[in-house]
C-alpha positions in Angstrom: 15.2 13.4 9.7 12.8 11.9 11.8 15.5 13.1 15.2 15.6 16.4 13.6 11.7 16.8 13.8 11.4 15.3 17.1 14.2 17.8 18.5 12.5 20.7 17.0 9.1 19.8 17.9 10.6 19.4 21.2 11.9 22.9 21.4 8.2 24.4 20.1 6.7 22.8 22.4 8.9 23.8 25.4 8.6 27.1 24.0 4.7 27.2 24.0 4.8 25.4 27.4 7.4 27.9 28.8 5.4 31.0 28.1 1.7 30.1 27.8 1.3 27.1 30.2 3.8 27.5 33.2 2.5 28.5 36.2 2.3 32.3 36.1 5.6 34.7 36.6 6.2 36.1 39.8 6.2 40.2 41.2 9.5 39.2 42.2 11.2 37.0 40.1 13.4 39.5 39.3 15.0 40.5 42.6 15.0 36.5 43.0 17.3 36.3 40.0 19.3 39.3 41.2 20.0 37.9 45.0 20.7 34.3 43.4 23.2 36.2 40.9 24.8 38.1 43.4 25.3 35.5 46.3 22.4 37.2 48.6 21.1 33.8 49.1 19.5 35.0 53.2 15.8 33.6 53.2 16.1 31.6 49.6 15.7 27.8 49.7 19.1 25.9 49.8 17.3 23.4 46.9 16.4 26.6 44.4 19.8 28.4 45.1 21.5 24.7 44.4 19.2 24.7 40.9 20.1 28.1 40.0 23.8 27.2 40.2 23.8 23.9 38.6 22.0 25.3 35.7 25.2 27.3 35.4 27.0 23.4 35.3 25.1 22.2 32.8 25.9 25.1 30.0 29.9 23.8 30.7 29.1 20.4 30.2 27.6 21.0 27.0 30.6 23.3 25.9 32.7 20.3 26.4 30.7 18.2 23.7 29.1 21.4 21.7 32.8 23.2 20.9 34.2 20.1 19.4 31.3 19.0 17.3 30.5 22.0 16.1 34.1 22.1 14.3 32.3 20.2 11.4 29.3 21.7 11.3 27.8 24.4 8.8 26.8 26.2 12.0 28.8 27.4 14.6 28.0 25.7 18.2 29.5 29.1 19.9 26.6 31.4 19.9 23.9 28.7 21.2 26.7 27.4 23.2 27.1 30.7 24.8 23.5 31.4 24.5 23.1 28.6 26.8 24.1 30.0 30.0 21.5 32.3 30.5 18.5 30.0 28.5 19.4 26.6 29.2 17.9 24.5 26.5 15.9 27.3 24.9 19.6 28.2 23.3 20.5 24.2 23.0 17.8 22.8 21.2 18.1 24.9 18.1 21.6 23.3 17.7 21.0 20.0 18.1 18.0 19.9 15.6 20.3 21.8 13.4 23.5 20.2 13.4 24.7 16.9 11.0 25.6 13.7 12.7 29.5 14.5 13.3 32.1 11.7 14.0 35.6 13.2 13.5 37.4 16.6 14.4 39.4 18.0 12.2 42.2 20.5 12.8 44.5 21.1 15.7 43.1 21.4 19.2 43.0 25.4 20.2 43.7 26.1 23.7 40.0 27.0 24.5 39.0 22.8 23.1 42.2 22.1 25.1 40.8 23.6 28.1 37.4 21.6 27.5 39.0 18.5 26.6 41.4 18.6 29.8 40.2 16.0 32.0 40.8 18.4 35.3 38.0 20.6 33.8 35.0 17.5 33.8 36.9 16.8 37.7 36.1 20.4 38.6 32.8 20.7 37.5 31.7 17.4 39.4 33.3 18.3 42.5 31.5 21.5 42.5 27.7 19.7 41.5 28.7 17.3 44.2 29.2 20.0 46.4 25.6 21.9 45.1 23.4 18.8 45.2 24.7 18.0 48.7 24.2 21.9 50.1 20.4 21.8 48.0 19.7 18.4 50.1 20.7 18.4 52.9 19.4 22.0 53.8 16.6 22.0 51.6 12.8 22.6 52.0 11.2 20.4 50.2 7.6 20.8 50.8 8.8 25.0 50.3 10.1 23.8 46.4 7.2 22.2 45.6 4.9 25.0 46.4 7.2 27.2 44.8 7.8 24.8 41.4 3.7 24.7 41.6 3.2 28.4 41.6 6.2 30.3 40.4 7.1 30.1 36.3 10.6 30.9 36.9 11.3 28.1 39.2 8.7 25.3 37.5 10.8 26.6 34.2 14.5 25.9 35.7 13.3 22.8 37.0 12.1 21.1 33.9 15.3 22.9 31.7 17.3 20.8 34.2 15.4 17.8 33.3 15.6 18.7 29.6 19.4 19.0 29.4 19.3 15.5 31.4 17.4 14.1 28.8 19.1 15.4 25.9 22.8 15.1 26.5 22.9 11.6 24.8 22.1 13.6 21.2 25.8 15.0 21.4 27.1 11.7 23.5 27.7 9.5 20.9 29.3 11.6 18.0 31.9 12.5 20.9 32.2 8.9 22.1 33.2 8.1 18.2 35.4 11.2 17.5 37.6 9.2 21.0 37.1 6.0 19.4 35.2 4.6 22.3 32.2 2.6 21.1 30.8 1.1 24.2 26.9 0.7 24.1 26.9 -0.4 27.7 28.9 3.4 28.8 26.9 5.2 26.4 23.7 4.1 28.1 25.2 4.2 31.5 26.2 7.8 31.1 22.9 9.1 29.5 20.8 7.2 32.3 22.4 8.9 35.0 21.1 12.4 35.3 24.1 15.3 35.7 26.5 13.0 37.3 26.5 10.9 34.5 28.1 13.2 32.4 30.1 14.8 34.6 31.7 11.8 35.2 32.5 11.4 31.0 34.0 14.5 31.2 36.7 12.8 33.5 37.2 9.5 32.1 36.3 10.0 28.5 40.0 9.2 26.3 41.5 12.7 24.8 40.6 13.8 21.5 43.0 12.8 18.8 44.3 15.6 16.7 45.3 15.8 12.9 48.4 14.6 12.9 47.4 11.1 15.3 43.9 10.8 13.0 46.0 10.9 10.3 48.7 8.3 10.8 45.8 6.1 12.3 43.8 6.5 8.4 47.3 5.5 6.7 47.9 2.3 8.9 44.3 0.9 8.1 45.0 2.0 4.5 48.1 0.1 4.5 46.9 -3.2 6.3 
């Protein structure tokens, strides 16, 4: 209960923060959004097109936890999942406050949790980040960012929903690290610590998700012994 309030307490406040406290919006934050959409990047900081894109990371990450977990749940991960990708942890939050602690999957692996469980698909997505956070620092301005994160809502936003997601990955970490039957303290807190990468990286390494039939035969040998 008392991670349920926290989360959602969380999420109000972001909420409030988000709206009535960020620096103010900007004339044109739209045509910002539209040139970082469309791949104009001429004239846009390398370190606020590299945030725009990972923020587009980040939602994937998630899917790879949020799909599975929410097999078991009374609500469906999909639509804040999906939601996700355009709101970051505005979408997230309501999920995570909502769902039940969740330490098995039931049911056959669809190709869509196929596809998220596929090792190849956490390998991607870090090779790209890698590839973002390299292009964002090497041929960023960072005295530019700041002044931007300091006076533009859209960018102060995205910044601290990056920081957010960091933050908040361990609330789905360990129900997945259970459903793989990898109960590792030291990994958990290794993976959580490590912003983005840190993830990522469990995406790649993490063991595959047992279906059924294997969860099943492994219930009947510890019945049996």
């Amino acid at each position: 209960m008392l991670r349920k309030v926290s989360l959602f307490s969380l999420w109000v406040g972001f909420v409030v923060y988000a709206f009535f406290l960020a620096p103010p919006d900007q004339p044109d934050t739209f045509e910002l959004i539209k040139k970082l959409s469309l791949g104009q990047w001429q004239g846009i900081n390398p370190l606020v097109i590299s945030l725009f894109n990972l923020m587009g990371i980040w939602p994937l990450a998630y899917s790879a936890l949020a799909f599975i977990d929410g097999r078991n749940q009374k609500i469906p991960a999909w639509p804040f999942a999906t939601a996700s990708f355009g709101v970051g942890a505005f979408a997230l939050l309501p999920y995570l406050f909502l769902r039940e602690p969740n330490q098995e999957f039931v049911g056959k692996k669809n190709i869509f949790i196929r596809l998220l469980d596929a090792r190849v698909t956490g390998i991607i997505l870090t090779v790209i980040a890698g590839i973002l956070v390299a292009y964002g620092v090497q041929g960023g301005d960072w005295q530019d960012f700041i002044q931007q994160w300091q006076t533009n809502r859209f960018i102060h936003v995205m910044s601290l929903d990056f920081c957010l997601l960091s933050l908040l990955f361990p609330v789905l970490l360990g129900d997945d690290m259970a459903r793989r039957g990898w109960k590792n303290h030291q990994i958990f807190w290794l993976i959580s610590l490590v912003p983005l990468f840190g993830p990522l990286i469990y995406l790649c390494v993490r063991p595959a998700l047992p279906e059924a039939e294997t969860t099943g035969i492994s219930k009947q040998k510890l019945t049996v012994n």
